[in-house]
N, C-alpha and C positions, 0 to 999 in steps of 0.2 A: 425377191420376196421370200422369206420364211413362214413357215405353216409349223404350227403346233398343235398335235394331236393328244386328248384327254385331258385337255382342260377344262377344271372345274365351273359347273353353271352354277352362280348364285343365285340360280329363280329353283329348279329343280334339283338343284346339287346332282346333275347326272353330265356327262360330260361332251365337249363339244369342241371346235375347232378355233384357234388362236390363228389368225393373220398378222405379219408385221412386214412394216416397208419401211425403207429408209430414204425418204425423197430431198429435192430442194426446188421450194414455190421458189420461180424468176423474181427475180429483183428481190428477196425475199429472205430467207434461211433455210436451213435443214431443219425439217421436220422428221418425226417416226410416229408412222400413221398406224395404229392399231386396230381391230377388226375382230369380232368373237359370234362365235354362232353354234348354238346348241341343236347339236344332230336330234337331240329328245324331245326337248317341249318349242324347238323354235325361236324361242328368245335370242335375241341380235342386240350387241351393243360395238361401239367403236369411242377411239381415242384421240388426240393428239398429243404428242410430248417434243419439245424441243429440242433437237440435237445440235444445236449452236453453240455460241456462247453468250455470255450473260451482257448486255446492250452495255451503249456506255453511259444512256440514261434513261430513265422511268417515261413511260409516256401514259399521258390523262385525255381520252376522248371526253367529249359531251357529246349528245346527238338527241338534236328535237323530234321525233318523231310525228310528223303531220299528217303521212296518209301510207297507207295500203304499200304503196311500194317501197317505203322508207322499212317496213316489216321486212322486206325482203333482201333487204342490206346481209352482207355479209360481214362478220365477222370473226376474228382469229380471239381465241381468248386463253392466256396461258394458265398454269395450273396458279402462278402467283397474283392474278389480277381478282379486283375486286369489283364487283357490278352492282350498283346504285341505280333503285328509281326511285325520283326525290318526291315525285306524286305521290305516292302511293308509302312512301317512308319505308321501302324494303330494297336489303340489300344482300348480296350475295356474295359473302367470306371467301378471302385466299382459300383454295384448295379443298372448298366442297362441292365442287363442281369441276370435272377433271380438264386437262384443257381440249380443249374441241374446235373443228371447222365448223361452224353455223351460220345461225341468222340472227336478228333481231327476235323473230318472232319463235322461232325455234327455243330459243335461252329462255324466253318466259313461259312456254308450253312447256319445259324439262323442270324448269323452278315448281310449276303449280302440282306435275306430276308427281315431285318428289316432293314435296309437302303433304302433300295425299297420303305416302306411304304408311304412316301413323296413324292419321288422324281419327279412325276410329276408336283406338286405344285413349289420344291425348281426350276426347268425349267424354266417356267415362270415366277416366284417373282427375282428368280437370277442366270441367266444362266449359271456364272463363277462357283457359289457355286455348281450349276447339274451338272455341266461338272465334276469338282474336284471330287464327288461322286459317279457319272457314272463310271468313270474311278478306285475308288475304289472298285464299286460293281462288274468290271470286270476283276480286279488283283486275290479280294476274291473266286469269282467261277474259277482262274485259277487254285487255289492253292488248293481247296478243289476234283477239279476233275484229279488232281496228270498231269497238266503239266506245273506247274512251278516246277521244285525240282530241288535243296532241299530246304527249308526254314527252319526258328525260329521260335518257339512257346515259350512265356516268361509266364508263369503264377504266380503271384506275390501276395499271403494272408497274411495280416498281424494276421489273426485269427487262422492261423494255420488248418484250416479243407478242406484245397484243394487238392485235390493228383492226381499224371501224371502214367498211368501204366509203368510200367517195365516187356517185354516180357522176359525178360534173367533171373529173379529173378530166385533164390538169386543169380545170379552173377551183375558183376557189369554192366551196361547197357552204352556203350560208347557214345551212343548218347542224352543219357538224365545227366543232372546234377540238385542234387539237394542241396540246401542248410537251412541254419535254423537259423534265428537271433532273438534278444530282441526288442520287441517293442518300439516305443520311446510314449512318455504320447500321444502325439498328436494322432495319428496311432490309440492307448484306444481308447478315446472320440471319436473319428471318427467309431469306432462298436459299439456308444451308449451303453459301457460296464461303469458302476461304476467307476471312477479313483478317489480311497478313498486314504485323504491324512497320511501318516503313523505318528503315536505319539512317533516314535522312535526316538534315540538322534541323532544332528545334524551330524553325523559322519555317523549313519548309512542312514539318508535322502539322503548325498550324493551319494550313494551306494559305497563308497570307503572303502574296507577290511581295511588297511591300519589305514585310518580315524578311523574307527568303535574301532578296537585296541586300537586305542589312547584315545580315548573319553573312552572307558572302562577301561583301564588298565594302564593308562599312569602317574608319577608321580606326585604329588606335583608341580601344575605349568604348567603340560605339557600339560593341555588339558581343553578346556570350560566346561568339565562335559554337562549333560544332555541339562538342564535346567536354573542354576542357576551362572553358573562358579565355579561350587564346585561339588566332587564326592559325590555320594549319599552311605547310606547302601545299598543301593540294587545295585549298581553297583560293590562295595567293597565285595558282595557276590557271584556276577556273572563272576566278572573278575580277573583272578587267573594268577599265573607264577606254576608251578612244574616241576619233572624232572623223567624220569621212563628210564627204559635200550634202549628201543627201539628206540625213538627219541632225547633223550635227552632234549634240554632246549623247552618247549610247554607255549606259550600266549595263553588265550584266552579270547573271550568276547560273552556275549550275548544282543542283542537287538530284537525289536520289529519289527515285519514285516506281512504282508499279504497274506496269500495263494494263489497262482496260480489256485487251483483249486474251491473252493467254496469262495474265497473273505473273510474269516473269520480273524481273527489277531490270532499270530502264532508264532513264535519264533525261530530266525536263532544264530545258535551256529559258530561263524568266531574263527577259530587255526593257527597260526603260528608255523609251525614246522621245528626245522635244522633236517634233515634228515642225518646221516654221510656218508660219502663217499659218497654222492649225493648233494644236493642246500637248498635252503632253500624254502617253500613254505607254500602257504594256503589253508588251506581246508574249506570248508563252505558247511555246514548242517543245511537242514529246515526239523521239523518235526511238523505237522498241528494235533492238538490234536482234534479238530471236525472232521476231516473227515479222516483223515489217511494217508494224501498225506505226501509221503517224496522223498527229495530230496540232493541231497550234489554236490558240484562243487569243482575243483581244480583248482587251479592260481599258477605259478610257480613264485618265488619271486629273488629280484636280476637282475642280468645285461642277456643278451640274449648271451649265447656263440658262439664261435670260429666255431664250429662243431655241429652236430646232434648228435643223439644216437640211435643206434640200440640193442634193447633184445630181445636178443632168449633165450626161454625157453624150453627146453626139459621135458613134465610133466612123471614121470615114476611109479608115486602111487598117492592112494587118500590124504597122506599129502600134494600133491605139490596143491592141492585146497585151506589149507591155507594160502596160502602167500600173503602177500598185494600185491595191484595194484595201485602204483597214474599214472591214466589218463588222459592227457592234450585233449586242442581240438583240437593241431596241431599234435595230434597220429592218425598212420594209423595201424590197424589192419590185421595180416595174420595168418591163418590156411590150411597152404599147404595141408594137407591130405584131407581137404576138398575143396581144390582149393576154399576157402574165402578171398575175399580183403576186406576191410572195408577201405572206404578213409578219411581223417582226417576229423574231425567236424562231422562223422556220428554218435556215439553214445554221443560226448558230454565231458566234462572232470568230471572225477570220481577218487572216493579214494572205491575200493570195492579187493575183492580178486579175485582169478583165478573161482572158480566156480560162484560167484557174477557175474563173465566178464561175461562168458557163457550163463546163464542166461539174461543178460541186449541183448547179440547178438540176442539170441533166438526172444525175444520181440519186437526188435527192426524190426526181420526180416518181422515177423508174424503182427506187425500192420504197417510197410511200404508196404505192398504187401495185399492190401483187398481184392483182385480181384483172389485170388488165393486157396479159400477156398471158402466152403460152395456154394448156387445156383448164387453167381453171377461168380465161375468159371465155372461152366457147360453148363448154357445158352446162356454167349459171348464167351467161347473157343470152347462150341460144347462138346464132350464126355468125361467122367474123364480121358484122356487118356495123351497126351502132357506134360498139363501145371500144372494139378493140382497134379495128381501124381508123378513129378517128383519133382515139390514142397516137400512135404510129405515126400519121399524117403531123402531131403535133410536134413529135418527137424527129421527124425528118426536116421539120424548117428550123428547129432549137438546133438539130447536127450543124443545119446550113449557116449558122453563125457563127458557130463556134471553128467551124472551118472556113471560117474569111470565105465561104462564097456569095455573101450576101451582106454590100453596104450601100450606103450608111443604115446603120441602128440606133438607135438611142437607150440608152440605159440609164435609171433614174433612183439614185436612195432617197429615204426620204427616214430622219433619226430625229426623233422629236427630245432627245438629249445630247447630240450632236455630237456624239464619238463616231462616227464612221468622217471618211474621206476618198477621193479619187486625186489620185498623185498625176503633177502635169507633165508635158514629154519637149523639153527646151527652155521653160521656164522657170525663174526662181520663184515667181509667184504667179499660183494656180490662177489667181482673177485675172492674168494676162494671155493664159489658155484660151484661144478661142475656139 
């Protein structure tokens, strides 16, 4: 921890002491915790600032607020998130509110405070604007001292470092929803983050799979090339047709692209595969030779069907780990023995195996849930007793699956647009899987 001595107090302008930490919440990120306290008049404030980097998508809480203890939710709120109450029609702009460890009920006692700041001024300069205010700063302290309920809390980061607790974790929490999208450029530039333009061919600029294929792989005619309106050697090396038992006929291509995690240039491998007895789809994999970040997405290709599709799998040994998994982001995830839902868009669309799935649930669980490990569950829940260890307990029968010491299982998708699959172990066709 560093200490800074004569720092300026903006209540007294007399001077006081600066704290700074540089920590990392478990499952979680680097944080740098800031702390200020004026030797003169008293006055104390603190901070959070992100020491991470910049997520690889935006995330969108909602959360219904019903009672008393929903106030005392915890929440992470970076300097870029924006906080909405859709009752009450107020909201709370990127970056006028710094980012902070809190609460629910904390965030709207700091909002109604600093609204306060003026308000005798905005009175007499514009009575209509102090009324309208007034009357905001009196909604605020309704909702924070639990007698307006229920209300919306909307917390919206495009940096992805904001997060709403989940008292029920890992179960699913009905009155909190969370979601997770792609930033658009503007949303970038708007976190003063680098928005470096890619040297990749114009197929993959557009970010269209599809496109990228064509631009790689496409014949005589069919495609601008790179650069010049002509394929290059190096595209002629990169972009291939072959055929192997499993898939059958496989395009692919590779282009240039840019790391989500360190901004380095990097290399995305896009595949076109008919799957038999299944559709046809793409798969796309990034792996970042600086830093080590990898990543892969699935797209299902073709027309959207008639029906959904539901796979149950019954795992009854450690070969049913290798079987392929293509996961869309309209798949929802079930593991009955451990009463687990996972609702669609929570992990993301993936091409991994059964024990890969496992593992991805595990991580997923353990950095959505920070507040559930280490001293910041014991000091807001009070004793290990509740929330952390039942946590833990959950997370020790999830290990016990993942390490084949506990069969059979069953594992169940369920894609109401039918791009996910479980790949069979002997058969040419999955429905003879038993």
């Amino acid at each position: 921890m560093s200490e800074i001595h004569g720092s300026l107090c903006m209540q007294c302008q007399g001077e006081g002491t600066t704290r700074m930490l540089m920590t990392k919440i478990p499952f979680f990120r680097e944080v740098i915790i800031s702390s200020f306290e004026c030797d003169n008049c008293g006055w104390s404030n603190n901070q959070v600032l992100f020491g991470g980097e910049l997520q690889e998508k935006g995330c969108r809480f909602e959360l219904t607020v019903k009672s008393s203890e929903d106030l005392d939710r915890q929440i992470i709120k970076s300097d870029y998130a924006s906080v909405a109450f859709p009752g009450i029609e107020f909201e709370i702009p990127p970056k006028t509110q710094q980012g902070e460890i809190t609460t629910i009920e904390g965030l709207l006692s700091t909002a109604a405070e600093r609204l306060g700041y003026d308000q005798a001024y905005r009175v007499q300069t514009d009575p209509d604007l102090g009324a309208a205010v007034a009357n905001i700063i009196l909604k605020l302290r309704a909702l924070y001292s639990g007698e307006e309920l229920p209300f919306t809390v909307v917390v919206d980061d495009p940096s992805g470092n904001s997060f709403v607790e989940n008292p029920k974790a890992p179960a699913r929490d009905p009155c909190l929803a969370t979601a997770y999208y792609a930033r658009t450029p503007e949303q970038v530039c708007k976190q003063v983050y680098i928005l470096r333009q890619s040297s990749a061919p114009e197929g993959a600029r557009r970010g269209s799979a599809l496109a990228a294929i064509e631009e790689g792989g496409g014949e005589e005619g069919g495609g601008d090339g790179a650069a010049n309106g002509a394929k290059t050697e190096q595209e002629e090396e990169t972009s291939s047709m072959f055929i192997d038992e499993n898939f059958l006929k496989r395009e692919y291509a590779r282009f240039e692209d840019f790391c989500p995690n360190c901004k380095r240039g990097g290399e995305t491998l896009m595949c076109m595969a008919d799957i038999p007895h299944f559709k046809e789809v793409i798969i796309m994999a990034f792996n970042c030779q600086e830093c080590g970040y990898k990543s892969n997405e699935v797209k299902g290709g073709g027309e959207v069907p008639l029906q959904g599709t539901m796979h149950k799998l019954t795992a009854i040994s450690p070969k049913d780990f290798a079987r392929d998994i293509l996961k869309s982001d309209s798949c929802a995830i079930e593991l009955p023995e451990l009463e687990l839902e996972m609702d669609m868009g929570t992990l993301g669309s993936m091409y991994t195996t059964i024990e890969g799935l496992l593992e991805k649930i595990r991580n997923n669980l353990c950095e959505g849930n920070p507040f559930y490990s280490g001293d910041s569950a014991t000091h807001h829940h009070g004793s290990e007793g509740a929330t952390q260890v039942k946590f833990r307990v959950f997370l020790e029968k999830l290990d016990a699956l993942r390490d084949g010491q506990h069969f059979p299982f069953t594992l169940v998708l369920r894609d109401p647009l039918g791009n996910s699959f479980i790949g069979a172990l002997g058969y040419d066709d999955p429905a003879d899987d038993p």
